[in-house]
GUKE-477637 format. One record per residue: residue in three letters; chain; x, y, z of N, C-alpha, C in turn. Coordinates in steps of 0.02 Angstrom, whole numbers. Last residue first. Example, Ala and Ser with C-alpha at 12.3 -4.5 7.8 and 13.67 -1.06 7.14 Angstrom:
% GUKE-477637
+---------+--------+--------+---------+--------+---------+----------+--------+--------+---------+--------+
! residuo ! cadena ! n_east ! n_north !   n_up ! ca_east ! ca_north !  ca_up ! c_east ! c_north !   c_up !
+---------+--------+--------+---------+--------+---------+----------+--------+--------+---------+--------+
!     SER !      A !    642 !    -112 !    354 !     684 !      -53 !    357 !    645 !       2 !    394 !
!     ALA !      A !    660 !    -284 !    390 !     615 !     -225 !    390 !    660 !    -165 !    390 !
+---------+--------+--------+---------+--------+---------+----------+--------+--------+---------+--------+
END
This chain:
% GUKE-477637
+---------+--------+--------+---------+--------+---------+----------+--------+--------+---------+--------+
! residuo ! cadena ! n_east ! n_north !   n_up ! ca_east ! ca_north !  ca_up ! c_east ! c_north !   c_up !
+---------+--------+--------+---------+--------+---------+----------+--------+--------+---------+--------+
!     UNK !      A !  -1284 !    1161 !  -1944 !   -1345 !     1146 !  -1981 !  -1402 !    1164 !  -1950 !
!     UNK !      A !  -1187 !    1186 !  -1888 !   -1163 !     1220 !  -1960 !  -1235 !    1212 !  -1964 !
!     UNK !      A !  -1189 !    1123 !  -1759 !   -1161 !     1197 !  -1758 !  -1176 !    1223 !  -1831 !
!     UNK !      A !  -1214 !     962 !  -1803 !   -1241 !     1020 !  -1771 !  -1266 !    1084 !  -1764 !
!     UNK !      A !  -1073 !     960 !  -1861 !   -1131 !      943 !  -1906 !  -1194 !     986 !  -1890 !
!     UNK !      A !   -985 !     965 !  -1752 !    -984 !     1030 !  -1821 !  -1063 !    1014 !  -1861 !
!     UNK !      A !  -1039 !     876 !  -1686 !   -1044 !      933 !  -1653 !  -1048 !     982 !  -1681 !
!     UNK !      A !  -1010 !     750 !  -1762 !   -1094 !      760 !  -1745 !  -1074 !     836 !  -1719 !
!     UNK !      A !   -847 !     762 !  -1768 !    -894 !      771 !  -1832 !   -982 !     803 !  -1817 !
!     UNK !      A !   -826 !     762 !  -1607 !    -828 !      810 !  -1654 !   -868 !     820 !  -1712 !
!     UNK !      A !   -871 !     612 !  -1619 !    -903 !      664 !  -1581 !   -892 !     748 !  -1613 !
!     UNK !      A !   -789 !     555 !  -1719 !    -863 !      560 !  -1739 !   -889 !     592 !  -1661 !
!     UNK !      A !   -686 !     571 !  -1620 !    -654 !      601 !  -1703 !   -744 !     609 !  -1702 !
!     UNK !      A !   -690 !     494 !  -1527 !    -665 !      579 !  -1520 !   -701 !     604 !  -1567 !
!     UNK !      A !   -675 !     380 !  -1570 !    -754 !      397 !  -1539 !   -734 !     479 !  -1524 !
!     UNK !      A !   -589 !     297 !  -1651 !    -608 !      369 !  -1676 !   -675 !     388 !  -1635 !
!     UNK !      A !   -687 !     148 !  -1605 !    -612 !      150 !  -1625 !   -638 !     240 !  -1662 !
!     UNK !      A !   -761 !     106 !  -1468 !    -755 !      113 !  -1526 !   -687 !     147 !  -1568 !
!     UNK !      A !   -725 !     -33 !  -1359 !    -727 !       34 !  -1380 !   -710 !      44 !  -1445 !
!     UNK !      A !   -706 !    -173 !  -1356 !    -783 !     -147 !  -1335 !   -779 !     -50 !  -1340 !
!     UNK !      A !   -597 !    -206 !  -1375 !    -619 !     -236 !  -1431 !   -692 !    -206 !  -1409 !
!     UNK !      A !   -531 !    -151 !  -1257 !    -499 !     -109 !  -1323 !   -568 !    -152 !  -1384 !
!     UNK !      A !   -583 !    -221 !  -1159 !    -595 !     -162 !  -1165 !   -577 !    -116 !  -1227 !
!     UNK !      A !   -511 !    -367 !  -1208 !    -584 !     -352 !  -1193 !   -586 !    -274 !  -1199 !
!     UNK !      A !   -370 !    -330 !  -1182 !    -381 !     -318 !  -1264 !   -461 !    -324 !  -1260 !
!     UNK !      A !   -368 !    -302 !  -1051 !    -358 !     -227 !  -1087 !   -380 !    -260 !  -1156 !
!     UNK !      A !   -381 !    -444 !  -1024 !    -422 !     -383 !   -992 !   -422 !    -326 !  -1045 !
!     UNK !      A !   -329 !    -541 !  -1151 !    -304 !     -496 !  -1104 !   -381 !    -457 !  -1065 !
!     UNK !      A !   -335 !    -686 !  -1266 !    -377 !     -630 !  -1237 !   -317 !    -586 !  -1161 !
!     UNK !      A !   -225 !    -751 !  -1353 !    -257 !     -776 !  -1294 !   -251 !    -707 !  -1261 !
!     UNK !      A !   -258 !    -735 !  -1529 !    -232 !     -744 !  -1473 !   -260 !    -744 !  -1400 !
!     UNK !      A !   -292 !    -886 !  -1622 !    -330 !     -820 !  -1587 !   -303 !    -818 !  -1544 !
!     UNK !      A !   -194 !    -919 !  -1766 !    -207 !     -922 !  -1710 !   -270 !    -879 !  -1684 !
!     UNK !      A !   -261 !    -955 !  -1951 !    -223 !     -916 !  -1896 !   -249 !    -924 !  -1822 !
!     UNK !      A !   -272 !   -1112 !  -2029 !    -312 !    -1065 !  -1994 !   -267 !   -1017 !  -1912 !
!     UNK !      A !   -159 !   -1143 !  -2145 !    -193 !    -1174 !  -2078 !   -226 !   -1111 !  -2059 !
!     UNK !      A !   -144 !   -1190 !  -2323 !    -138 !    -1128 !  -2257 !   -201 !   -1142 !  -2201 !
!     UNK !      A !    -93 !   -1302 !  -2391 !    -151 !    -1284 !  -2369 !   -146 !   -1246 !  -2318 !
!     UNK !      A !     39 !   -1362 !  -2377 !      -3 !    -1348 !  -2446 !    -45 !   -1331 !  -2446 !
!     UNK !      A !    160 !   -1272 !  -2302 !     107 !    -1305 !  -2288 !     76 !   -1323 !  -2361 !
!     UNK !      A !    258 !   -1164 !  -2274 !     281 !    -1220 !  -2293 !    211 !   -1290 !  -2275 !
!     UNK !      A !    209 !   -1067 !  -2245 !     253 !    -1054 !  -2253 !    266 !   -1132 !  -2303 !
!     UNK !      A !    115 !   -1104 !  -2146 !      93 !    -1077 !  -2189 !    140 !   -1079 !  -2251 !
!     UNK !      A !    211 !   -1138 !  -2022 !     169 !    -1183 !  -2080 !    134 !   -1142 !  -2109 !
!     UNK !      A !    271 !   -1019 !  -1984 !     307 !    -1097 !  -2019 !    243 !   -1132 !  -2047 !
!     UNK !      A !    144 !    -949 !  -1948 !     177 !     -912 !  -1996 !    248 !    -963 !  -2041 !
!     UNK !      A !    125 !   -1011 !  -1832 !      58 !    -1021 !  -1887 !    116 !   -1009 !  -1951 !
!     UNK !      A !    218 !    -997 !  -1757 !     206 !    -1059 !  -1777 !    159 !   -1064 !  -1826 !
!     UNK !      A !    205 !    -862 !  -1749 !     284 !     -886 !  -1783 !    254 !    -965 !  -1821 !
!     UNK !      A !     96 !    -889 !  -1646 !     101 !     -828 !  -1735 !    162 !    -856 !  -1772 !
!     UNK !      A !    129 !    -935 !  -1539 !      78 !     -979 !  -1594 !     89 !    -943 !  -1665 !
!     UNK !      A !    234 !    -870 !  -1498 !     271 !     -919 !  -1517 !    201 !    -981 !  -1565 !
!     UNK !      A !    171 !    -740 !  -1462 !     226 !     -748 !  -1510 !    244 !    -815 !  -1556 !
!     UNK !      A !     84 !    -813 !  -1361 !      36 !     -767 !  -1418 !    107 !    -760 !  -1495 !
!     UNK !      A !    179 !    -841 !  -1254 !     120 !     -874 !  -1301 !    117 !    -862 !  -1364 !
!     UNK !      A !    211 !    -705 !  -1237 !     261 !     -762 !  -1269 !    215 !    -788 !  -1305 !
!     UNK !      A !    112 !    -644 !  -1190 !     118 !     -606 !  -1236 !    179 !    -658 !  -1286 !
!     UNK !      A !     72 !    -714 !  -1069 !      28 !     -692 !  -1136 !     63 !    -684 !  -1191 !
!     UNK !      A !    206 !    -670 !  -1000 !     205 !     -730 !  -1006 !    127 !    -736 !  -1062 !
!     UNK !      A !    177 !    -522 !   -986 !     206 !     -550 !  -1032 !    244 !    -619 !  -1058 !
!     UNK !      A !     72 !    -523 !   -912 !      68 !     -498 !   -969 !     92 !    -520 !  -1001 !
!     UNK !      A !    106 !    -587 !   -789 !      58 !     -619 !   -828 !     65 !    -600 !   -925 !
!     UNK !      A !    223 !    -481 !   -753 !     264 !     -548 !   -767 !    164 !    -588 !   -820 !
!     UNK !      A !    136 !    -363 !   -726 !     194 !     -377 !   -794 !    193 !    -454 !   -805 !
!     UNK !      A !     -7 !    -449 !   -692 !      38 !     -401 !   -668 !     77 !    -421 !   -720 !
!     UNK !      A !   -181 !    -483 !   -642 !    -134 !     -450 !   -696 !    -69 !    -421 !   -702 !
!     UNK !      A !   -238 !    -510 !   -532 !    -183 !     -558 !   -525 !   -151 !    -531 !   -613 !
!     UNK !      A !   -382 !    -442 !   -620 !    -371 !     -463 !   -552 !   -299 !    -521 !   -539 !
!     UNK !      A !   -479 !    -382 !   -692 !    -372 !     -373 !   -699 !   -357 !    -393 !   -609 !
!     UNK !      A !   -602 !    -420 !   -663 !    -554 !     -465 !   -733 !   -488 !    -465 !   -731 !
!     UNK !      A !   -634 !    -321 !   -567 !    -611 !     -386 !   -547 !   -572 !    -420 !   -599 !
!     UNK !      A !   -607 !    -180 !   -662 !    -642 !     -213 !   -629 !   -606 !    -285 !   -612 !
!     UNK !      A !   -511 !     -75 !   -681 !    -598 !      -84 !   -700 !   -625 !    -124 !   -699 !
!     UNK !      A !   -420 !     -26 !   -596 !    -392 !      -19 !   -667 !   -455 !     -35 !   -705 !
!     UNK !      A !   -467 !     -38 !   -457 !    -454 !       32 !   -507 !   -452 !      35 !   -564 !
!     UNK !      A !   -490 !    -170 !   -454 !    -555 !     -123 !   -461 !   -546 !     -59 !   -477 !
!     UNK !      A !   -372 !    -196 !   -431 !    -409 !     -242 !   -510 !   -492 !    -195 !   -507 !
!     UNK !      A !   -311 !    -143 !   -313 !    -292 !     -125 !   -401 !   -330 !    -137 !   -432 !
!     UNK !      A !   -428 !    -220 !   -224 !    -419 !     -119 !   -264 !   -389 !    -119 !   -322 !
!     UNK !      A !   -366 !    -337 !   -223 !    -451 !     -318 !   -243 !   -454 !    -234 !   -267 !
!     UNK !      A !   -206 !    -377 !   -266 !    -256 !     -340 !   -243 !   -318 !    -325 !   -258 !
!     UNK !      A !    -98 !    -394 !   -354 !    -145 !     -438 !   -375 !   -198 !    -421 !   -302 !
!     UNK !      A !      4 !    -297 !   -322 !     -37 !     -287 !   -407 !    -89 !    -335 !   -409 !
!     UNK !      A !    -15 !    -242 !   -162 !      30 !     -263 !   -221 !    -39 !    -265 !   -285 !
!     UNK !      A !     -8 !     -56 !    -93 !     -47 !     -118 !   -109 !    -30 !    -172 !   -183 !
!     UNK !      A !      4 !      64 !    -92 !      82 !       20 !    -70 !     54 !     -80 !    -84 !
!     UNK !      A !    -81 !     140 !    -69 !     -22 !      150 !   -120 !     14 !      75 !   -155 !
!     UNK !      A !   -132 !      82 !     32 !    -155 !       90 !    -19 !   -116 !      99 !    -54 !
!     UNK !      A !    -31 !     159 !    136 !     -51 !       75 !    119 !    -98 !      65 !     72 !
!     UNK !      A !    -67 !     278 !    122 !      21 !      240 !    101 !     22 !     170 !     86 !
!     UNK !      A !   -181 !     301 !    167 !    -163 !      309 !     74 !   -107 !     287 !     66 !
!     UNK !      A !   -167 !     260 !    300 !    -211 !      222 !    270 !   -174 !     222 !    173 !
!     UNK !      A !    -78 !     370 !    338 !     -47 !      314 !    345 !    -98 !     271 !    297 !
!     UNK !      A !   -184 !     480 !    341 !    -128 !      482 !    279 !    -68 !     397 !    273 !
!     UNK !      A !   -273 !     438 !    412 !    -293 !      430 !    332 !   -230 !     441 !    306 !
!     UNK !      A !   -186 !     302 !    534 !    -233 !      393 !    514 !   -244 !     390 !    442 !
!     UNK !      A !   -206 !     199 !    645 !    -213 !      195 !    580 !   -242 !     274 !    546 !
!     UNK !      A !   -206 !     221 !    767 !    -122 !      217 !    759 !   -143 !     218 !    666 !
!     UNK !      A !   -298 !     230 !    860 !    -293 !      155 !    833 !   -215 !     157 !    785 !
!     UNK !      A !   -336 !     335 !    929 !    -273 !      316 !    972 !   -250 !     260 !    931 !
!     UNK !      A !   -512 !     342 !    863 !    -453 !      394 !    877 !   -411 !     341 !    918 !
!     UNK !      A !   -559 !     294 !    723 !    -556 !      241 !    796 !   -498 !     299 !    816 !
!     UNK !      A !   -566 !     275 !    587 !    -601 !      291 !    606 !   -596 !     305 !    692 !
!     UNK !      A !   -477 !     176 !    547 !    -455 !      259 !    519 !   -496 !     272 !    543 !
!     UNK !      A !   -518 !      59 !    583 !    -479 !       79 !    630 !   -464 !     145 !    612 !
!     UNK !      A !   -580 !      11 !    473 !    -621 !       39 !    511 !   -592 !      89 !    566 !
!     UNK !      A !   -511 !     -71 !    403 !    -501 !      -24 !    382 !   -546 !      40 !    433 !
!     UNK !      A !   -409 !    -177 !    497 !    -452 !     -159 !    511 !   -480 !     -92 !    490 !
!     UNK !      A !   -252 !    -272 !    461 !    -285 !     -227 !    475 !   -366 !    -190 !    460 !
!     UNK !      A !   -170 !    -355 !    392 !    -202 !     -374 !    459 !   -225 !    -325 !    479 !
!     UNK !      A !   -136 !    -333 !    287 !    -109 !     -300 !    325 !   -112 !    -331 !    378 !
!     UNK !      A !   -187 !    -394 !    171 !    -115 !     -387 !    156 !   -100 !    -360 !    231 !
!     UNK !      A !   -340 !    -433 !    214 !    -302 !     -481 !    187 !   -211 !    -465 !    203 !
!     UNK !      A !   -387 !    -325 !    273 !    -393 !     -363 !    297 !   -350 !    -432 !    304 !
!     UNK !      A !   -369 !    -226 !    155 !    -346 !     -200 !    203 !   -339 !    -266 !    268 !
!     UNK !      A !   -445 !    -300 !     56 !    -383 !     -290 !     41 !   -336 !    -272 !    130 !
!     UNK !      A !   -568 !    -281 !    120 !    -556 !     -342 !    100 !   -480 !    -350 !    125 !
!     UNK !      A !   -583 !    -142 !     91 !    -587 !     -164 !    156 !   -536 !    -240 !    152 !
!     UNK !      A !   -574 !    -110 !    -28 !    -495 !      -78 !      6 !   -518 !    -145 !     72 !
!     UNK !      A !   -672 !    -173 !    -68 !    -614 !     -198 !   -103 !   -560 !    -204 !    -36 !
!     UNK !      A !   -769 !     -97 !    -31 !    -772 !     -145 !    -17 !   -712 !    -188 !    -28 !
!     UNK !      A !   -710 !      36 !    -83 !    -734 !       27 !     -4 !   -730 !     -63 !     17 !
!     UNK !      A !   -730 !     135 !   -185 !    -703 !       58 !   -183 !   -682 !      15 !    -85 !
!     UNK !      A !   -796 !     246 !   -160 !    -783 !      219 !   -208 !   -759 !     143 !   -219 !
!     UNK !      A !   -776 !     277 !    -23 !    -844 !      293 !    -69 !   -847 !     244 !   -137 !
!     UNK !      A !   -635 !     259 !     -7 !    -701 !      215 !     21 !   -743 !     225 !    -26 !
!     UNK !      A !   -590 !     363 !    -94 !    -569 !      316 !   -111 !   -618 !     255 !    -76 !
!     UNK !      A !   -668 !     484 !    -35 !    -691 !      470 !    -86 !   -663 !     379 !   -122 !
!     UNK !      A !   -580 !     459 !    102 !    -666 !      456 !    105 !   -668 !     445 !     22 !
!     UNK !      A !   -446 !     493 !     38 !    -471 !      436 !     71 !   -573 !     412 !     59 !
!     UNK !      A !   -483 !     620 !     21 !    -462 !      584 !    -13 !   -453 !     512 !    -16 !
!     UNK !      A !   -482 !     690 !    125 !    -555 !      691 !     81 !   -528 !     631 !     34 !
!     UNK !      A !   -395 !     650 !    219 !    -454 !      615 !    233 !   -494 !     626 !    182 !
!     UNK !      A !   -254 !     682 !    213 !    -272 !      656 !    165 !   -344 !     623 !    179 !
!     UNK !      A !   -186 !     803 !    277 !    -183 !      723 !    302 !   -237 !     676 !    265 !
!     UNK !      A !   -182 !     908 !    192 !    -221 !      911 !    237 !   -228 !     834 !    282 !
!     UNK !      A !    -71 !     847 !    112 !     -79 !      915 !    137 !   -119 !     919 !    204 !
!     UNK !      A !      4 !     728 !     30 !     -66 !      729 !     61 !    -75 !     791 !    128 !
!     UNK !      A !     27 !     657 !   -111 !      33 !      726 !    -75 !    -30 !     732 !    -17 !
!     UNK !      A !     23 !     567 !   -202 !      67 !      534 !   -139 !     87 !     595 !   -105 !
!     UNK !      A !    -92 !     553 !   -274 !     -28 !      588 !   -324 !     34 !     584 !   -267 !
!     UNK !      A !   -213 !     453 !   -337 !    -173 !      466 !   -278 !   -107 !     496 !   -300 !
+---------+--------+--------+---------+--------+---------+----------+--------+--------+---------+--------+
END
């Protein structure tokens, strides 16, 4: 959504239903009191370009955000979660890193406490550019 909406924004809309339809509905039900159906309903006051503002405008713990960003898991993900994680995660490493430090037997390092994004980063391959290229020259030369 780039917040231009020229033609009053219905193809754009329609593909955003098409796509996450069930969410927006939900969403549209929950934050507004509104009836996503009503973009449909001529005099209902709800037009597609008013609909994408409210979409826009939809907070971070929303059924759409967590289905844009990829799925339900980043659901209630917002800065303040992140980086209440991300203390945690500081204050076990420091703590592993004092007793190690001063232990006679080095304790077994923390695991930090999982994120959405660190699931998706630990399920993609790491250089998947790099060995597509490689197979393509490999290909082309052979």
């Amino acid at each position: 959504m780039d917040g231009v909406h020229p033609a009053g924004g219905s193809a754009e809309l329609a593909g955003l239903i098409d796509r996450y339809g069930e969410e927006l509905l939900a969403d549209f039900q929950h934050h507004y009191h509104l009836d996503l159906a009503d973009v449909l309903r001529p005099g209902s006051g709800l037009t597609p370009r008013r609909a994408l503002v409210l979409i826009a405008h939809l907070p971070h713990d929303a059924a759409f955000v967590a289905a844009w960003r990829g799925g339900p898991h980043y659901r209630g993900w917002d800065e303040d979660r992140y980086l209440a994680v991300a203390q945690v995660n500081a204050v076990r490493e420091l703590s592993y890193l004092y007793l190690s430090a001063h232990a006679k037997r080095r304790p077994a390092p923390p695991e930090p406490i999982p994120t959405p994004d660190s699931e998706t980063r630990r399920h993609s391959k790491p250089n998947e550019f790099a060995e597509l290229m490689r197979r393509a020259k490999a290909a082309s030369s052979g």
